[in-house]
C-alpha positions as CSV (number, residue, x, y, z in Angstrom):
1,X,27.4,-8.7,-5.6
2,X,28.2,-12.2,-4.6
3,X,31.0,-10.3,-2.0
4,X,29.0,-7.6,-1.0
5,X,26.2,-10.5,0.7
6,X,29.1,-12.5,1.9
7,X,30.0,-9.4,3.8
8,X,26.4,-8.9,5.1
9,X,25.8,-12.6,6.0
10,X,29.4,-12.6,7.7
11,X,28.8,-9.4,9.7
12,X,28.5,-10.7,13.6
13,X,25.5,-8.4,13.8
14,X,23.6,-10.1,10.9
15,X,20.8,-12.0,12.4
16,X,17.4,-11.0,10.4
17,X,17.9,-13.4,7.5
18,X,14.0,-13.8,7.4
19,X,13.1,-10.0,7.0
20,X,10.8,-9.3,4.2
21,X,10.5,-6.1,2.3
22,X,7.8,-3.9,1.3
23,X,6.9,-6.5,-1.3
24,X,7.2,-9.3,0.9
25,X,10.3,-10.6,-0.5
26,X,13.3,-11.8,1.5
27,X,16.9,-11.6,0.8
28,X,16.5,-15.6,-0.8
29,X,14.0,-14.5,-2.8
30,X,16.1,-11.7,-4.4
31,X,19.0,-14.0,-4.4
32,X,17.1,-16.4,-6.4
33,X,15.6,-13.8,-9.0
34,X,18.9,-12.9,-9.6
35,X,20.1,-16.7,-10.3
36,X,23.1,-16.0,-7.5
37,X,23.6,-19.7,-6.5
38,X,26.5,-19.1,-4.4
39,X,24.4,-16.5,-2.3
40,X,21.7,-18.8,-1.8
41,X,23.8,-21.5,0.0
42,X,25.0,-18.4,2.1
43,X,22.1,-17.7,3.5
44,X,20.2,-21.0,3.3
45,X,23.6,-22.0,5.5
46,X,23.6,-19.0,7.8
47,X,23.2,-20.5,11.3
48,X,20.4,-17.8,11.7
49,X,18.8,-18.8,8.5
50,X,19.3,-22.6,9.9
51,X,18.3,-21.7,13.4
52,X,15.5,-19.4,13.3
53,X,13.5,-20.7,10.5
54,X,14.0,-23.6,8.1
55,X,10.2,-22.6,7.6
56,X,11.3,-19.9,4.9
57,X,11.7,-22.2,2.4
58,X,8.3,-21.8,1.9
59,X,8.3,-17.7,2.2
60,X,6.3,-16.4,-0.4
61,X,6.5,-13.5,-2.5
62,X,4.0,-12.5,-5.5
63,X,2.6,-16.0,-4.0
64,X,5.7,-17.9,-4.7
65,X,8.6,-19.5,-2.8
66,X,12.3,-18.4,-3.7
67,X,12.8,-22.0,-5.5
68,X,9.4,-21.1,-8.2
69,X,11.0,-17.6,-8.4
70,X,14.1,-19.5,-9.6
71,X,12.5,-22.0,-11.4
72,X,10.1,-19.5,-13.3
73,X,13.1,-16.9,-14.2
74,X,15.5,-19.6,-15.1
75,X,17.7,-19.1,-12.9
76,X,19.1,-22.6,-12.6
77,X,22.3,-21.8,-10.6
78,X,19.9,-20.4,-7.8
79,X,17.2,-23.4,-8.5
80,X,20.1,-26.0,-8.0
81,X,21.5,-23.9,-5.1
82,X,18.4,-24.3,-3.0
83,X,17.1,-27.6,-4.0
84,X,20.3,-29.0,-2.8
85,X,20.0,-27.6,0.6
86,X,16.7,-28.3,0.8
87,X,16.8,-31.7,0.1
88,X,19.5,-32.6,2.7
89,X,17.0,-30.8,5.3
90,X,14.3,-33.2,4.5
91,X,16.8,-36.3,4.6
């Protein structure tokens, strides 16, 4: 799995890091619900991630951002994943 979003986030077409799905999820969100730490530093570090939007932190699907999702599943690779990213984009 961890490969298969490397390979997508890698891709020099890959530029809608942002799009949600019919549920209103993003590819963080399902990252995080699947406590895949190492993909949620790929695409929280994904210049179009970076670029685009550092607003999608606060994204929300089912009414929560991809950090509660981790935090609520215990998913504490992904929950450590993006509160260290976050946390050097508010420093």
């Amino acid at each position: 799995m961890v490969n298969v979003a490397k390979g997508i986030l890698d891709h020099n077409e890959f530029s809608q890091v942002n799009v949600k799905d019919k549920w209103g999820a993003t590819a963080l969100h399902w990252a995080a619900a699947s406590n895949l730490g190492s993909v949620c530093t790929g695409i929280l570090e994904h210049p179009a991630f970076v670029e685009a939007n550092v607003v999608a932190f606060s994204f929300k699907f089912e009414n929560q951002t991809a950090l509660q999702v981790a935090e609520e599943r215990g998913c504490s690779d992904a929950e450590q994943a993006i509160k260290k990213i976050l946390h050097a984009h508010l420093q």
